[in-house]
DOSE-399944 format. One line per field, with one value per atom (N, C-alpha, C): residue in one letter; x, y, z; atom name. Coordinates in steps of 0.001 Angstrom, whole numbers, padded with zeros to 6 digits. Layout:
residuo (a,...)
x (X,...)
y (Y,...)
z (Z,...)
atomo (CA,...)
This chain:
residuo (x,x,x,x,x,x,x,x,x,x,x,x,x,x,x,x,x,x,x,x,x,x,x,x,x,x,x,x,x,x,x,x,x,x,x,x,x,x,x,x,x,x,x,x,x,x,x,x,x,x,x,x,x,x,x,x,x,x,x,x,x,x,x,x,x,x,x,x,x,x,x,x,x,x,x,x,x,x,x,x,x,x,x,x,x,x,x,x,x,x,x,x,x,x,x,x,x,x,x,x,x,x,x,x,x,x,x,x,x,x,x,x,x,x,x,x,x,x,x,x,x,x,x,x,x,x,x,x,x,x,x,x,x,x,x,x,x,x,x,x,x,x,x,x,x,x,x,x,x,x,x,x,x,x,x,x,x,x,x,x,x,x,x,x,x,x,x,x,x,x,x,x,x,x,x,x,x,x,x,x,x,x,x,x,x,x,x,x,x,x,x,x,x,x,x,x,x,x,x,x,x,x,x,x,x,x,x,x,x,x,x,x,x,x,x,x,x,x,x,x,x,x,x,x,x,x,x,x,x,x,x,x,x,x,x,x,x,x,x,x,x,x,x,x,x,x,x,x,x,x,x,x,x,x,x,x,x,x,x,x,x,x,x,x,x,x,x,x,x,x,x,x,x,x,x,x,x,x,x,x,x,x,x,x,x,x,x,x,x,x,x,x,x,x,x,x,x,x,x,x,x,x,x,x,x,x,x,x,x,x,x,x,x,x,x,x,x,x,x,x,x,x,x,x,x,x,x,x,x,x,x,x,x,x,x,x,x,x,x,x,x,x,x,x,x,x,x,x,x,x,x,x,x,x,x,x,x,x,x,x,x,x,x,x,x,x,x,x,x,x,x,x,x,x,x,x,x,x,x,x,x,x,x,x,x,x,x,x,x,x,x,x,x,x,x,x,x,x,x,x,x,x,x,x,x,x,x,x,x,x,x,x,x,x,x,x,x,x,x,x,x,x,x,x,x,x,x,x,x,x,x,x,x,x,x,x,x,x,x,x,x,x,x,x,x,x,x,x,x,x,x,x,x,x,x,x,x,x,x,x,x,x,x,x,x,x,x,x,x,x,x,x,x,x,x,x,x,x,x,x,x,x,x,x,x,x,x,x,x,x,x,x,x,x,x,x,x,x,x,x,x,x,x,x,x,x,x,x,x,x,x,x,x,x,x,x,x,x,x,x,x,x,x,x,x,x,x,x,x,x,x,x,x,x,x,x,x,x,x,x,x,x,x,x,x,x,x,x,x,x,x,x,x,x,x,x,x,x,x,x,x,x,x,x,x,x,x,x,x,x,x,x,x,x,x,x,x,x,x,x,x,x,x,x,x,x,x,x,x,x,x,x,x,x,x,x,x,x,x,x,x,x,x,x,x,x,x,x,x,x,x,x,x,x,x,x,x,x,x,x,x,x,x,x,x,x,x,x,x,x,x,x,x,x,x,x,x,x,x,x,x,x,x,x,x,x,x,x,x,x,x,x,x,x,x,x,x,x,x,x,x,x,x,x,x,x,x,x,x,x,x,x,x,x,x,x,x,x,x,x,x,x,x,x,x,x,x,x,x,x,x,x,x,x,x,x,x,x,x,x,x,x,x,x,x,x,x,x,x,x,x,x,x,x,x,x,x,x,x,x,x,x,x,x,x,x,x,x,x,x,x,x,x,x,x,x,x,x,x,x,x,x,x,x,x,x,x,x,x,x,x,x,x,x,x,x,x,x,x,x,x,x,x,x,x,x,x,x,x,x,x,x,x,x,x,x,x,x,x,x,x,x,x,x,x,x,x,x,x,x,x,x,x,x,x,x,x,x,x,x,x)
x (-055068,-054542,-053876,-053135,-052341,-051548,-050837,-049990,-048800,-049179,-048692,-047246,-045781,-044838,-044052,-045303,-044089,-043484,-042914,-042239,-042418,-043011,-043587,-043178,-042403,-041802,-042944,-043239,-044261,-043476,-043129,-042224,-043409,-042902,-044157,-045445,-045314,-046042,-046679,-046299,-046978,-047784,-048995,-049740,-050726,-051880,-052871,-052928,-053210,-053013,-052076,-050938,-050115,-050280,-049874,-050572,-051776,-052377,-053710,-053135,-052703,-052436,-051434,-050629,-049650,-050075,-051645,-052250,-052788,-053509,-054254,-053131,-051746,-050778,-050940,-050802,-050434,-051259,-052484,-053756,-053871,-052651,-053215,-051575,-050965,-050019,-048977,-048481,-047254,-046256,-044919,-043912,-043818,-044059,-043989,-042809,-042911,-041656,-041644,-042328,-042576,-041319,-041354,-039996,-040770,-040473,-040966,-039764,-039864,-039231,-039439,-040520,-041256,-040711,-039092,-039232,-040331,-041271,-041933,-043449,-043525,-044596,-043733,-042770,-042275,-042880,-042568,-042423,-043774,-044672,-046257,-046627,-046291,-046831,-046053,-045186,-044757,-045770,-046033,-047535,-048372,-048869,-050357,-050099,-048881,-048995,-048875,-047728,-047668,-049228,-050223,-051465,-052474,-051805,-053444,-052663,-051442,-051292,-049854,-049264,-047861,-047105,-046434,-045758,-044459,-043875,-042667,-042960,-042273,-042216,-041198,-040654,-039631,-039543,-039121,-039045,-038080,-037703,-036912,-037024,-036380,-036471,-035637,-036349,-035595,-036522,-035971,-035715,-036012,-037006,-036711,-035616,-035862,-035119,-033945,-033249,-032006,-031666,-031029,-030404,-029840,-028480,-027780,-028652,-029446,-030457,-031142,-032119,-032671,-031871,-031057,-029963,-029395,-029091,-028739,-029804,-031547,-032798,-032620,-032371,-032294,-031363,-029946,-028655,-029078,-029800,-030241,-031634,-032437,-033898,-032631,-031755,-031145,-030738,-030582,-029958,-030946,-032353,-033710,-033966,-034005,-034632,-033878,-034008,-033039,-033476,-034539,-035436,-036716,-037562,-038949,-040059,-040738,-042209,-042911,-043074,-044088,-043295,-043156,-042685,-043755,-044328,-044990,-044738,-044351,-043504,-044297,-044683,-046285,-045631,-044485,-043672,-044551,-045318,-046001,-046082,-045747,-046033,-046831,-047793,-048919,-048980,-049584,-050188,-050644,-052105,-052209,-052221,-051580,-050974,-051161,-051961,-051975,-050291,-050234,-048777,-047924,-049038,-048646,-047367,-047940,-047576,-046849,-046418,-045513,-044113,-043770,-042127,-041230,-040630,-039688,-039052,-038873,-038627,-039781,-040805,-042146,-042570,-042149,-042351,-041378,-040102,-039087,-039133,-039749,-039624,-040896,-041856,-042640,-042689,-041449,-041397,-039913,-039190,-038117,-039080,-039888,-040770,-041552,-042261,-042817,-042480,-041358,-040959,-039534,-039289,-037329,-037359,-038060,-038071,-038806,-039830,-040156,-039120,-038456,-036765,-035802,-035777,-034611,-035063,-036901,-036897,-037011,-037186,-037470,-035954,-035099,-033846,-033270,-032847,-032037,-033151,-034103,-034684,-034362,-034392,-034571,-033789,-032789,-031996,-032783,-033179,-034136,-035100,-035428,-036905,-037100,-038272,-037914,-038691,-037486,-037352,-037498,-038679,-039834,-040668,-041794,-042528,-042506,-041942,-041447,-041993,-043139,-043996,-043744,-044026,-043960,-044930,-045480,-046838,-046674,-046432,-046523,-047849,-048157,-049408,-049516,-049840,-049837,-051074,-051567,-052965,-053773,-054630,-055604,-054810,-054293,-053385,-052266,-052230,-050791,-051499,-052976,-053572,-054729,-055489,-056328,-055917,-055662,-055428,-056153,-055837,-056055,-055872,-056589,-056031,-055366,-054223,-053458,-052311,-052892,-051583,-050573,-050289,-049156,-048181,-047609,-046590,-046775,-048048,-048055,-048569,-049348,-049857,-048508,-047594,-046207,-045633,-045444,-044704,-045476,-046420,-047582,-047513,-047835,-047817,-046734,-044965,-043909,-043977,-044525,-044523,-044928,-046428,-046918,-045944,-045386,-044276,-043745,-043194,-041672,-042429,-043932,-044379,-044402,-045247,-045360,-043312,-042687,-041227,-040493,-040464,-040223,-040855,-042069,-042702,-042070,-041707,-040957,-039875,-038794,-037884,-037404,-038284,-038000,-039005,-039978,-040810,-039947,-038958,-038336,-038041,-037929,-036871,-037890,-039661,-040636,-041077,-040768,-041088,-042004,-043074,-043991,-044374,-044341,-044801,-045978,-046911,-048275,-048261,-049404,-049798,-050881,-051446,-052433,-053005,-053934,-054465,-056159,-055484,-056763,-057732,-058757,-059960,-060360,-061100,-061411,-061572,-060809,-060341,-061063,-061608,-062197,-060967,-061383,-059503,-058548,-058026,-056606,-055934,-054569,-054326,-054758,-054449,-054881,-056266,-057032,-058316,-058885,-058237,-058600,-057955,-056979,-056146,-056921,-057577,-057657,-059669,-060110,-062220,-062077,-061248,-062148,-063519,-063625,-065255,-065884,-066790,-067624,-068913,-069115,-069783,-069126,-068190,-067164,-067140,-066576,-066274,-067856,-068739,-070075,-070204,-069999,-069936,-068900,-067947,-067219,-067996,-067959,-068686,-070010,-070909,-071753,-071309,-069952,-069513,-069062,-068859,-068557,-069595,-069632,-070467,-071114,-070199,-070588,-071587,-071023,-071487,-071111,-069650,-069588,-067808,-067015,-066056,-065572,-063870,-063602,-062649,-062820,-062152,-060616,-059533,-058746,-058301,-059475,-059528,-059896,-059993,-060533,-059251,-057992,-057001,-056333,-056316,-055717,-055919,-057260,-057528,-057445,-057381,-056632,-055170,-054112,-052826,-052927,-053480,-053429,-053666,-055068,-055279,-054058,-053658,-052751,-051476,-051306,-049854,-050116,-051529,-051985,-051325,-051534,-051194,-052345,-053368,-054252,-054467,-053630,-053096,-051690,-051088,-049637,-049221,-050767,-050090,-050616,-050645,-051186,-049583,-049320,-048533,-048313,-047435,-047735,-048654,-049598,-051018,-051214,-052196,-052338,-053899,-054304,-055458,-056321,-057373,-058030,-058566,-058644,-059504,-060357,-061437,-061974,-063747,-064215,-065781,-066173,-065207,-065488,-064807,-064924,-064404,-063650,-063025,-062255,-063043,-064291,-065235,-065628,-065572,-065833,-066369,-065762,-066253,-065386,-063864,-062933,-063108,-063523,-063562,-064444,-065695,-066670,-066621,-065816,-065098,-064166,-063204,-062364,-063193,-064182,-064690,-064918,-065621,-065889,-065124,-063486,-062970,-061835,-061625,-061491,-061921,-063326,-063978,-063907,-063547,-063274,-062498,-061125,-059399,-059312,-060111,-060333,-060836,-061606,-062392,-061227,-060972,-059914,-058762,-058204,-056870,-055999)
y (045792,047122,047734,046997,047336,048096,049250,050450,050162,049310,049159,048857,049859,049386,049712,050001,050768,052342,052224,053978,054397,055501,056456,057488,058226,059840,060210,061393,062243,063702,063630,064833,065864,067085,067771,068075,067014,066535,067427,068598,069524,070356,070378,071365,070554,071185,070301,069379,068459,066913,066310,066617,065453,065613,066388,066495,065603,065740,064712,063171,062914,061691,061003,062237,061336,061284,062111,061704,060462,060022,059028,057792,057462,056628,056811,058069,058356,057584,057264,057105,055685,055398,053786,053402,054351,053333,053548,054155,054150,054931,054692,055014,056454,057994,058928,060061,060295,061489,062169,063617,064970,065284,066245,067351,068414,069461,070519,071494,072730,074256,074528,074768,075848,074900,075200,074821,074394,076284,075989,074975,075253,073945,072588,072451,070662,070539,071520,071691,070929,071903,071771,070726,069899,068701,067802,067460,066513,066375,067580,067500,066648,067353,066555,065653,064752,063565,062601,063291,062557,062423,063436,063094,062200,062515,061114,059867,059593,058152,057305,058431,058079,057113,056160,055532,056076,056520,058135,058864,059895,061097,061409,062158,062450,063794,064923,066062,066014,066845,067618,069018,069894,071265,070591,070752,070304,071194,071064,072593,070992,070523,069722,070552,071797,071611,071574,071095,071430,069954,069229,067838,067659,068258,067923,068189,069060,068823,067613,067156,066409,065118,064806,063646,064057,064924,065020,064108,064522,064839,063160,062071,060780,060530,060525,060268,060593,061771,061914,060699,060385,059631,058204,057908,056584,056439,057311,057503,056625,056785,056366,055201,054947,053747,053293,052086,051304,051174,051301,051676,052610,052621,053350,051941,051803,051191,052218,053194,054091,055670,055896,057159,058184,059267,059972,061341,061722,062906,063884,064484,065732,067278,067672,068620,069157,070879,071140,072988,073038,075050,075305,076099,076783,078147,078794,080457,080387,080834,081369,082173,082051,082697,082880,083283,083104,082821,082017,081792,082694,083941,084978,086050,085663,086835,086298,084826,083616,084414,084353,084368,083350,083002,081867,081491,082225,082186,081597,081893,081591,080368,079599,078717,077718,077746,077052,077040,078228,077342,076384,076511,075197,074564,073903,072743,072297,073236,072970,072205,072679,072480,070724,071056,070049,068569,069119,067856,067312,068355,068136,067761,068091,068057,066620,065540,064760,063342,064226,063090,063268,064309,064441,063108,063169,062836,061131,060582,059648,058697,059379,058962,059294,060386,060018,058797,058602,057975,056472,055926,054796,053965,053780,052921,052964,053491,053124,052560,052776,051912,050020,049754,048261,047718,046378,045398,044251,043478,043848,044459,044886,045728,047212,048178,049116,050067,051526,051794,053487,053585,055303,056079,056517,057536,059104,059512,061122,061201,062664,063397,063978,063943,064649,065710,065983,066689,066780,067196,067076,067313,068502,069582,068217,067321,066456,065355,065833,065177,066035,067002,068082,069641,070358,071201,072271,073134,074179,075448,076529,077582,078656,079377,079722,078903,077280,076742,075840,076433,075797,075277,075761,075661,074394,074565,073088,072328,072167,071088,069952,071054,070460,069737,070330,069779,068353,068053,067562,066032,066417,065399,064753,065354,064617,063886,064543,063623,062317,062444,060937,060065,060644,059750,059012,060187,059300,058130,058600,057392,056453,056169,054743,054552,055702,054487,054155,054317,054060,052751,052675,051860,050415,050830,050019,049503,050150,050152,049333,049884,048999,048161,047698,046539,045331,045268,043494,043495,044524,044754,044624,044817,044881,045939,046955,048358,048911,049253,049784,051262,051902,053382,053869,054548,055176,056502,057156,058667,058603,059508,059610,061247,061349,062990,063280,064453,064906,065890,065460,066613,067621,068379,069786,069016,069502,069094,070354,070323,071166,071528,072589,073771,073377,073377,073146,074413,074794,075990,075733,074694,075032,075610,074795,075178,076389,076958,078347,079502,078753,079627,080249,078866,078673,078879,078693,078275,079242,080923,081806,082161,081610,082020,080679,081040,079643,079498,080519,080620,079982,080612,079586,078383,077652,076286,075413,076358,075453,075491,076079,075865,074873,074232,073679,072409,072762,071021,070600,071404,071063,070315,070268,069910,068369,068154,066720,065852,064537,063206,063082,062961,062561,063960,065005,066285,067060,066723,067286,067828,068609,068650,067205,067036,066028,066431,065708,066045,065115,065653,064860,063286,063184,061866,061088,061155,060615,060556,061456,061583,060308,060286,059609,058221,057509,056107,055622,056922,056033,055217,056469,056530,054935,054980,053564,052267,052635,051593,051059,051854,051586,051607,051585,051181,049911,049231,048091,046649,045655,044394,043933,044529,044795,045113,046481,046547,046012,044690,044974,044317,043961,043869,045193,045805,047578,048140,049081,049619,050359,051638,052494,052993,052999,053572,055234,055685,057157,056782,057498,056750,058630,058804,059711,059763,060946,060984,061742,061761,063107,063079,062140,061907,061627,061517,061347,062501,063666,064716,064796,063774,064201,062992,062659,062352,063545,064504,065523,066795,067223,067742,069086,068499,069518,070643,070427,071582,072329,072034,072676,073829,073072,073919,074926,074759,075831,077127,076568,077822,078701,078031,079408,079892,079070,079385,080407,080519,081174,082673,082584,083899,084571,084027,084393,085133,084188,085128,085739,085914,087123,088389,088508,089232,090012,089037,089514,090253,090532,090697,089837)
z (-150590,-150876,-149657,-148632,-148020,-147921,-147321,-147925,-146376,-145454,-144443,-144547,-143880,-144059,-145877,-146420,-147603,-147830,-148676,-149086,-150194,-150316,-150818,-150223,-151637,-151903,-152902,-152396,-153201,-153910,-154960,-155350,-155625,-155043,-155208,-154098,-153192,-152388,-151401,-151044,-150154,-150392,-151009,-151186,-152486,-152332,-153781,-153632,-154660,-155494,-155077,-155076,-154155,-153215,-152356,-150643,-150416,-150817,-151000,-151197,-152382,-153204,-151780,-150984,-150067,-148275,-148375,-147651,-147464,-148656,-148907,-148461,-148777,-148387,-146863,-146801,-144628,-144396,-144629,-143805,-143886,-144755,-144971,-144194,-143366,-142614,-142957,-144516,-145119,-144717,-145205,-144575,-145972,-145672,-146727,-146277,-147903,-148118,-148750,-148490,-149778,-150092,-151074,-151648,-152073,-151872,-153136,-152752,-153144,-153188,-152286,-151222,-150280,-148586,-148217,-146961,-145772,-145967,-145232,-144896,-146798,-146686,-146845,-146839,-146044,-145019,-144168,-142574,-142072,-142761,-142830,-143356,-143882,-144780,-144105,-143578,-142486,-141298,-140878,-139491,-140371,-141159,-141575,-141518,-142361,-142485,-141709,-140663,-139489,-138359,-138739,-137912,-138633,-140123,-140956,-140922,-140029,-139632,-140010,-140805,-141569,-140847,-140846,-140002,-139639,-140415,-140792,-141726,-141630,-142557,-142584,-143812,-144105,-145336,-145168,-146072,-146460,-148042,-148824,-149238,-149383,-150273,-151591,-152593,-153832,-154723,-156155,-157214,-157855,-158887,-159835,-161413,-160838,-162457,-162617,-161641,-160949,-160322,-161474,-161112,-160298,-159717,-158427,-157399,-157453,-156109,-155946,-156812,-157209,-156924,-157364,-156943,-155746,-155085,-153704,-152426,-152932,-152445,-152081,-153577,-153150,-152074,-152447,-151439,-150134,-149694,-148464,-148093,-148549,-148686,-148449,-149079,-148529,-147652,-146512,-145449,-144579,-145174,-144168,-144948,-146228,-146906,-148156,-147755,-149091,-150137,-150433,-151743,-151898,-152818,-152712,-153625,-152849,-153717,-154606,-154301,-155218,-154827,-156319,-156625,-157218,-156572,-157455,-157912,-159279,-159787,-159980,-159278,-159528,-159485,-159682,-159301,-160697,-160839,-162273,-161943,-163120,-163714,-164458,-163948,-164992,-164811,-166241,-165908,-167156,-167753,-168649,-169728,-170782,-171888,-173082,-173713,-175426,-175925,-177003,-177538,-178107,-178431,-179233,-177963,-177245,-175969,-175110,-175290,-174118,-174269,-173564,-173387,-173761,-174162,-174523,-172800,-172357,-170581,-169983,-169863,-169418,-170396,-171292,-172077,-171388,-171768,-170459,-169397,-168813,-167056,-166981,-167672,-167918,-168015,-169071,-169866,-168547,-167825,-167199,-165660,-165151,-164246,-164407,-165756,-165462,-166835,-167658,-168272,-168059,-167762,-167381,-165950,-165130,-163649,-163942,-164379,-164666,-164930,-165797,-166025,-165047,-164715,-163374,-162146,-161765,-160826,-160919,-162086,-162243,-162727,-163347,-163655,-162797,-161387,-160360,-159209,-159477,-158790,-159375,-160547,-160728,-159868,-159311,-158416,-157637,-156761,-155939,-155942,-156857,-157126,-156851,-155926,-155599,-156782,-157096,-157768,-157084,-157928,-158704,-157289,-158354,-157458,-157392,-157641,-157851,-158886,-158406,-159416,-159303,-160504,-160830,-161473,-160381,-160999,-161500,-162897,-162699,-163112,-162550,-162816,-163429,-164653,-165658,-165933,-167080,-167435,-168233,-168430,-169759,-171090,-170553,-171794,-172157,-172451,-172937,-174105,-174041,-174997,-175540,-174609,-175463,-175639,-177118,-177247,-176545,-175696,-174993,-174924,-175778,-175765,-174872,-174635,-173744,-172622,-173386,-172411,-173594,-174483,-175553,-174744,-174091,-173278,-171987,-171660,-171021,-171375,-172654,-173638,-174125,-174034,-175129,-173969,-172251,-171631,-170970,-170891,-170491,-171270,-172281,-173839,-173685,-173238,-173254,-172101,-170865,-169803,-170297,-170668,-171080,-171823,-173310,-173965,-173012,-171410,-171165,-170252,-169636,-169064,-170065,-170879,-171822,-172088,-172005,-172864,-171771,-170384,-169018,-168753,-169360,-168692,-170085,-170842,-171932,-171218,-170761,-171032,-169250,-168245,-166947,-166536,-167608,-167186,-166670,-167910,-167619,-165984,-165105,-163892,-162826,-163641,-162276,-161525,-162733,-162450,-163199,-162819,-163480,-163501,-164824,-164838,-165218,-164834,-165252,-165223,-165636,-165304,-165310,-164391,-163422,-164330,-165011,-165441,-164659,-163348,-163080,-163770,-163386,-164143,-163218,-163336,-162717,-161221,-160511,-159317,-158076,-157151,-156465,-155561,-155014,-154054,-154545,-155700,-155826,-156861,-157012,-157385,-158626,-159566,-160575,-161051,-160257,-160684,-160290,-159050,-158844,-159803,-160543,-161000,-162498,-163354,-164270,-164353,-163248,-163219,-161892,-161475,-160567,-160375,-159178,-158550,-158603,-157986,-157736,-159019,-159823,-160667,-162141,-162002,-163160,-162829,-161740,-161206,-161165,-160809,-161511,-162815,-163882,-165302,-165399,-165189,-165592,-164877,-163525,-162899,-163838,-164851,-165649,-166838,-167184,-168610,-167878,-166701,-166676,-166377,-166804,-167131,-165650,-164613,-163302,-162691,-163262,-162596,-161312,-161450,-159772,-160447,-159834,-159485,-158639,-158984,-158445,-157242,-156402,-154921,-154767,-153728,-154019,-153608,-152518,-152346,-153400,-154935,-156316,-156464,-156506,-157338,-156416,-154705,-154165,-154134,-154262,-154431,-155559,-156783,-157983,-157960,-157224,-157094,-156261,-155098,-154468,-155209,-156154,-156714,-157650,-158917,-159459,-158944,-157305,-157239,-156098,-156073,-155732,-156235,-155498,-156206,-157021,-157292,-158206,-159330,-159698,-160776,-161095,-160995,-161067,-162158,-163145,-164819,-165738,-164952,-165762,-165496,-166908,-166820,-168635,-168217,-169894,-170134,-168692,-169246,-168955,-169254,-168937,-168691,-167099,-166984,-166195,-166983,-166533,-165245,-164211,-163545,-163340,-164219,-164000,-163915,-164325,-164101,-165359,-166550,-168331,-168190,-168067,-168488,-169923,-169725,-171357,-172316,-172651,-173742,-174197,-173487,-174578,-173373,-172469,-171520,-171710,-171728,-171704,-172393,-174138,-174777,-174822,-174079,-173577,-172368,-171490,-170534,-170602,-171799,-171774,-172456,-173259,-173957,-172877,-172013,-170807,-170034,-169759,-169140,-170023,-171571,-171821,-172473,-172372,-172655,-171234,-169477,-168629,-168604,-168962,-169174,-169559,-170996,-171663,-171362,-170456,-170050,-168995,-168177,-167098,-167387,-168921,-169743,-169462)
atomo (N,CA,C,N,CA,C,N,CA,C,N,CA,C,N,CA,C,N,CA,C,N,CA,C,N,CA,C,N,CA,C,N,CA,C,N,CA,C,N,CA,C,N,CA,C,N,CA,C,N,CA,C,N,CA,C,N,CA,C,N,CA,C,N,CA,C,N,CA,C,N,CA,C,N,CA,C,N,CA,C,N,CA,C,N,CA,C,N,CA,C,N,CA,C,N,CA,C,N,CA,C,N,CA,C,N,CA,C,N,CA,C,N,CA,C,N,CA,C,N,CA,C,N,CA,C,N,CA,C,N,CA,C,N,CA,C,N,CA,C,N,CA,C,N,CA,C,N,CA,C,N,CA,C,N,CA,C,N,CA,C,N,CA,C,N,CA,C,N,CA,C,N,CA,C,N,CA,C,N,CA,C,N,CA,C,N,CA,C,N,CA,C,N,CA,C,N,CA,C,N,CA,C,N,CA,C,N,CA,C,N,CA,C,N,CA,C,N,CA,C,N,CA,C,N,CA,C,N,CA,C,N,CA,C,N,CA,C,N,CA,C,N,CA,C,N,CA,C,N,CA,C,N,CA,C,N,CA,C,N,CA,C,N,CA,C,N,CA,C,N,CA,C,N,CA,C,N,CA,C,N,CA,C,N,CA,C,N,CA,C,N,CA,C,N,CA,C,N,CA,C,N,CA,C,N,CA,C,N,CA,C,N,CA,C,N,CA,C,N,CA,C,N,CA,C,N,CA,C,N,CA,C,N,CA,C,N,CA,C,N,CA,C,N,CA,C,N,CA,C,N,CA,C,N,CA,C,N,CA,C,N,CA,C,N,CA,C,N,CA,C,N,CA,C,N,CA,C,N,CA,C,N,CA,C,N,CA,C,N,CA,C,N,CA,C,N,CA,C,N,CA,C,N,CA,C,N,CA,C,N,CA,C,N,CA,C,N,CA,C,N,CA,C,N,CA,C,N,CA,C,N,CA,C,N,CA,C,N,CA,C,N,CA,C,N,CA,C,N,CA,C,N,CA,C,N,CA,C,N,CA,C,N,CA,C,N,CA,C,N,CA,C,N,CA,C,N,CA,C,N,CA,C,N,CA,C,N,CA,C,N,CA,C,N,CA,C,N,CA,C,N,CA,C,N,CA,C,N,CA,C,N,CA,C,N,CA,C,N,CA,C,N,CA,C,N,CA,C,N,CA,C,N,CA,C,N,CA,C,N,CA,C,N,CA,C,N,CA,C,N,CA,C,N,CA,C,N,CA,C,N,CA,C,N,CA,C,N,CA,C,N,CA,C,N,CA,C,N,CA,C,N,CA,C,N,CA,C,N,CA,C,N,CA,C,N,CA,C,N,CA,C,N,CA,C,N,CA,C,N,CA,C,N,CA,C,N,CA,C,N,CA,C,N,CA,C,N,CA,C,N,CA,C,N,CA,C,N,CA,C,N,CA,C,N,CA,C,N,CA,C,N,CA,C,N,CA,C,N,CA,C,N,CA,C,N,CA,C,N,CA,C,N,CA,C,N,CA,C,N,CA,C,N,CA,C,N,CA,C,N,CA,C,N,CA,C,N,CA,C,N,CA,C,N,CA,C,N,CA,C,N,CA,C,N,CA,C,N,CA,C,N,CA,C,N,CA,C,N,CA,C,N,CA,C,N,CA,C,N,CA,C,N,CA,C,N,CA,C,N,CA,C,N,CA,C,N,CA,C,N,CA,C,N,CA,C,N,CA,C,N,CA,C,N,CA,C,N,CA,C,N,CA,C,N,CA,C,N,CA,C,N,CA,C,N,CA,C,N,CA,C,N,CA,C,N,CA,C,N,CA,C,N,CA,C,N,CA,C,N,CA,C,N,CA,C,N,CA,C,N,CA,C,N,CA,C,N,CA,C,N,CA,C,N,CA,C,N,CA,C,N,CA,C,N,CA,C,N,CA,C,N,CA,C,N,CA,C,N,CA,C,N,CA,C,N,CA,C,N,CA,C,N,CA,C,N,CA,C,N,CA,C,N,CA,C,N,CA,C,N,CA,C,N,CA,C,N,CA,C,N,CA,C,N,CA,C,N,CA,C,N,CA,C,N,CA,C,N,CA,C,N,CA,C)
């Protein structure tokens, strides 16, 4: 499971779950490359990575929902590397909403965020991608397979991600490219989960509904990402592979109940 000497772009990559996921590469030697919106966390996510061991680093400011950026983001990334081994598309929008009260605006920049920004990054990316060998992880979420009240809007965008993983993973197998998605479970410090399980009293009700019993940390999210972009896994592919402790045997809908009699409470 060597990571020594490859490339890895982390879209999304500065902050949370990917930050993590492209730590876990730094540390193993790899040659990495965030993008997100927030200049200044590039800035910041280049240090880290360059101290957990990166062999280079390399930033973007890129807008996924916004193709010519997005295709600019590569043309520049070729300047440094003639291809990518592992692509991971984690660029994602959340806020909680009953459907009744969504915005059709606030419904689209969701689905623009995290399913359109999904195809942008993976279709201006595919040339790059090394052949054979050449793997694509998005991160998807619970919500793309369990109904969730207040997140219609990212249930729907979520769910398509997965489609385009399994028909990606159809459609550039013959070439030696493999696509997966990676769905974390209640993840400990990360925005979502602060966003969605406030307080530490909530976030222990939820760490009770999973199998293992703990919140999952992001070094879980990151040795999956390694594993499956391992020569280990390199007849896995089309899959959507949980990470969450069981969580979704039946954990999830247990959890939202409380996390939505919370929201509720909050207006």
């Amino acid at each position: 499971m060597s990571f020594q000497d490859k490339r890895v772009l982390v879209v999304g990559g500065t902050s949370g779950l990917n930050l993590g996921i492209a730590l876990g590469f730094a540390e193993e030697g790899a040659e990495v490359a965030v993008a997100s919106r927030d200049a200044a966390k590039v800035d910041k996510a280049k240090a880290a990575l360059l101290q957990a061991g990166a062999k280079a680093v390399y930033g973007f400011q890129v807008d996924v929902r916004d193709p010519d950026t997005v295709s600019a983001m590569y043309q520049a990334l070729s300047q440094h590397w003639a291809s990518i081994d592992i692509l991971v598309s984690g660029a994602a929008g959340n806020f909680p909403a009953p459907a009744a009260k969504l915005s059709p605006n606030g419904f689209k920049a969701v689905a623009e965020i995290d399913l359109h920004g999904a195809f942008h990054v993976a279709h201006f990316g595919y040339p790059m991608l090394t052949r054979p060998g050449g793997h694509l992880i998005h991160i998807s979420a619970p919500q793309a397979y369990q109904p969730l009240p207040m997140q219609a809007h990212v249930c729907a965008a979520k769910a398509g991600v997965d489609m385009l993983t399994r028909t990606l993973a159809m459609e550039w197998g013959r070439e030696g490219i493999r696509v997966n998605s990676l769905v974390p479970g209640p993840i400990a410090n990360t925005e979502g989960m602060d966003r969605l399980a406030p307080g530490e009293e909530l976030q222990a009700k939820v760490a009770a509904t999973v199998p293992l019993a703990r919140l999952g940390q992001w070094q879980d999210m990151a040795n999956a990402a390694k594993l499956l972009s391992s020569p280990l896994a390199s007849y896995i592919t089309g899959v959507v592979l949980p990470v969450d402790g069981g969580w979704s045997l039946g954990g999830v809908s247990l959890a939202m109940s409380h996390l939505t009699q919370s929201l509720n409470k909050s207006g």
